[in-house]
TORGU-374141 format. One line per 8 residues: number of its first residue (from 1); their letters; for each residue x, y, z of C-alpha. Coordinates in Angstrom, 3 decimals, always signed. Layout:
NUM> a> X/Y/Z  ... .
! end
This chain:
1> xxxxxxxx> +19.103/+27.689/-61.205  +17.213/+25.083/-63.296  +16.228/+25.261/-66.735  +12.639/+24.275/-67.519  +12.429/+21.278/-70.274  +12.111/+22.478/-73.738  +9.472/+21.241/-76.097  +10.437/+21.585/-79.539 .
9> xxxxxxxx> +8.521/+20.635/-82.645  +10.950/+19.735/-85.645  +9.587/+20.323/-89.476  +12.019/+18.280/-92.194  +9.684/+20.252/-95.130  +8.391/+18.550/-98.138  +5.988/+18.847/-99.768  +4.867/+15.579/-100.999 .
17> xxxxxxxx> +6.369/+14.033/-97.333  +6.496/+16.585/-94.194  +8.535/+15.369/-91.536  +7.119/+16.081/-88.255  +7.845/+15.392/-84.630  +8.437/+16.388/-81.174  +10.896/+16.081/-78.719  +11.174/+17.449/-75.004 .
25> xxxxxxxx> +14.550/+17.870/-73.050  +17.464/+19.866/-72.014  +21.085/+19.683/-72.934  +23.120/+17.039/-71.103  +19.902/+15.650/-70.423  +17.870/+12.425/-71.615  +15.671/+13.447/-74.249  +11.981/+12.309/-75.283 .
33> xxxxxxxx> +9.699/+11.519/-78.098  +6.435/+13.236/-77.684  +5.294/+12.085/-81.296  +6.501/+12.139/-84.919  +4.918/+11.432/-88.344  +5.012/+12.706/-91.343  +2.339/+15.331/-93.157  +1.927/+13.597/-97.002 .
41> xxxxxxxx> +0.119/+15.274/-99.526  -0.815/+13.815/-102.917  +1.376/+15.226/-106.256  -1.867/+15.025/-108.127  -3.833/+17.553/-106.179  -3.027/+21.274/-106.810  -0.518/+23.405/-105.212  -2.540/+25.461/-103.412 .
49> xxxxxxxx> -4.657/+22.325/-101.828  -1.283/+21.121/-101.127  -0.025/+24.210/-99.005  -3.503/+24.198/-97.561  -3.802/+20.995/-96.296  +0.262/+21.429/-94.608  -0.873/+24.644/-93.207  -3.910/+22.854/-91.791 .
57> xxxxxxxx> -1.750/+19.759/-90.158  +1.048/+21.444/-89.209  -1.457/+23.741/-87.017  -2.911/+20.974/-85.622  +0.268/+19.695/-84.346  +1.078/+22.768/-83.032  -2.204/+23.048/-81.363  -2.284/+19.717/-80.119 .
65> xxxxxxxx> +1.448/+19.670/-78.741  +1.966/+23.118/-77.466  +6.018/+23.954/-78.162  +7.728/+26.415/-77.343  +10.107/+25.968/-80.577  +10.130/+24.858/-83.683  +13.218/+24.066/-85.471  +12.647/+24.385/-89.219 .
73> xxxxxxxx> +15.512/+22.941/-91.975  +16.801/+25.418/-93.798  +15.923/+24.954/-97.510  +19.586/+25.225/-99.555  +20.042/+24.920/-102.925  +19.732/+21.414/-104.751  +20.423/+20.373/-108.522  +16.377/+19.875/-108.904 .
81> xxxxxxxx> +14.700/+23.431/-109.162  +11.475/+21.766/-108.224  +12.472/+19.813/-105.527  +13.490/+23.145/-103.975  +10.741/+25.249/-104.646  +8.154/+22.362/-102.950  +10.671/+22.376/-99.886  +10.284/+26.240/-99.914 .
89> xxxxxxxx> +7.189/+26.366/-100.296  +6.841/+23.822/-97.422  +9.511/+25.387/-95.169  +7.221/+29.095/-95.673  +3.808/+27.298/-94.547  +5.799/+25.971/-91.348  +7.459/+29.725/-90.736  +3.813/+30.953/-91.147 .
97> xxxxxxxx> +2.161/+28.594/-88.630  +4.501/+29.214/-86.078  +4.306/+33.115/-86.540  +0.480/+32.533/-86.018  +0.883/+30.876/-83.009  +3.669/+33.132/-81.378  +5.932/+30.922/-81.475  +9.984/+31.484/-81.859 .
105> xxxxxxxx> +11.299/+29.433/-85.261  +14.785/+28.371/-85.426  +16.458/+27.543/-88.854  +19.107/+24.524/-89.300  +21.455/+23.543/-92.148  +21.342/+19.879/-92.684  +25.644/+19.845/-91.522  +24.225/+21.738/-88.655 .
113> xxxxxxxx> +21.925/+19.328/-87.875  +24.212/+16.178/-88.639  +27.214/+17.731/-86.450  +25.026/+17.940/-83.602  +23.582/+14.682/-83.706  +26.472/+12.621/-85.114  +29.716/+14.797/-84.286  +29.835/+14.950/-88.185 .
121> xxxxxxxx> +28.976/+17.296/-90.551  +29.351/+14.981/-93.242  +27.473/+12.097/-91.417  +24.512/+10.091/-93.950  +21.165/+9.413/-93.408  +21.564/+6.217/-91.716  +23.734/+7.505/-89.276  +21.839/+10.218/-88.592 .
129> xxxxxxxx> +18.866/+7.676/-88.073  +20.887/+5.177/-86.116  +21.836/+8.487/-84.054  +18.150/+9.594/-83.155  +17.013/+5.809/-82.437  +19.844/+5.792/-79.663  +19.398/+9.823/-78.551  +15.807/+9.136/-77.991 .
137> xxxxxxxx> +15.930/+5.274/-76.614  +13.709/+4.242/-78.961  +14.018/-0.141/-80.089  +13.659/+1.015/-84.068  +14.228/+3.690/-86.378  +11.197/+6.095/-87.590  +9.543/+5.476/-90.793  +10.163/+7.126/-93.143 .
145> xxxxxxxx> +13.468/+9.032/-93.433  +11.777/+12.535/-93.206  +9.889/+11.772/-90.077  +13.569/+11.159/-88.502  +14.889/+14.010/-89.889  +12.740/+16.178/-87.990  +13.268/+14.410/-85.229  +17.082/+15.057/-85.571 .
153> xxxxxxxx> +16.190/+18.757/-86.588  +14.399/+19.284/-82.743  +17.010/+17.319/-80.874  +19.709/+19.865/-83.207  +17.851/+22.847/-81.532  +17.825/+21.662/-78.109  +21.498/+21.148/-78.045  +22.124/+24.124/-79.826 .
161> xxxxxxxx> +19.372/+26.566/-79.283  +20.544/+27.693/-75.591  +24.025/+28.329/-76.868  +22.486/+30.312/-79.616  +20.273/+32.342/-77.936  +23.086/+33.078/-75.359  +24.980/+34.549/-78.077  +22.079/+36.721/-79.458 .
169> xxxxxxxx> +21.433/+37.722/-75.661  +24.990/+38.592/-75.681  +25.378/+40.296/-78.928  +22.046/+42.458/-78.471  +23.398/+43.780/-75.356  +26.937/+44.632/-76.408  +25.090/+46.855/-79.302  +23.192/+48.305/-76.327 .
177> xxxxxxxx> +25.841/+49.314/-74.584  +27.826/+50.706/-77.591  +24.830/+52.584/-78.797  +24.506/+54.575/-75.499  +28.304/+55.000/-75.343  +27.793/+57.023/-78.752  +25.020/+59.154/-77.312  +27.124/+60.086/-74.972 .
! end
């Protein structure tokens, strides 16, 4: 039985730069761009204008390029408060958007991500970067760093994803089938 391609719309939150793409494929299979960019918003306006506007172009990207994922980095704790209340805030718009539409959201650590695309947890940015230009045959590396990022984030989901949601499937019905043992 064949598995159908996955679409899946990466989000590397920020909220001055949004990274943004989308990649379609399946594991062990060649994997494509559909489109990346990245969502910037200017430090001068005010927070709420800021959220608005991200709310507004993340929807659109959604709307425009239908997926049926999106893989969202999970916001950990950095030395800069600020920094990580912006990617929060950021990271809650993209959560919202996708609840909106209907569609399933998937959370990554940034090791996560790395050991999936590099075989290293520990792996820097250019790796990463060098990693996604070969993953997705593309002749140069996107510009800049955050639009790769969520690039890497989608391509982290599609390898991963279908062993993850094997486990939940997997998990969900062992706690089925304990629950009716104790009814019994």
């Amino acid at each position: 039985m064949s598995q159908a391609t996955l679409r899946v719309l990466g989000i590397d939150p920020g909220l001055t730069r949004c990274g943004i793409g989308v990649i379609e494929g399946l594991p062990g299979s060649q994997l494509k761009l559909i489109s990346v960019g990245v969502i910037k918003t200017p430090s001068d306006n005010p927070l709420e204008q800021r959220l608005l506007q991200l709310e507004e172009e993340i929807t659109n990207w959604v709307s425009k390029y239908q997926p049926d994922r999106i893989a969202v980095e999970r916001v950990f704790s950095q030395h800069n408060v600020r920094t990580v209340m912006g990617t929060g805030q950021a990271a809650g718009i993209a959560l919202l958007v996708a609840a909106r539409a209907g569609i399933p959201v998937v959370m990554h650590t940034p090791s996560e991500v790395k050991a999936a695309v590099t075989g290293s947890g520990r792996a820097n940015k250019v790796q990463v970067a060098e990693m996604v230009k070969r993953l997705l045959s593309l002749t140069e590396i996107p510009k800049p760093v955050d639009s790769t990022d969520a690039l890497a984030l989608a391509i982290c989901h599609i390898w991963r994803g279908g062993g993850n949601s094997k486990i939940e499937a997997a998990l969900a019905a062992e706690k089925s089938r304990l629950a009716k043992l104790v009814r019994k």
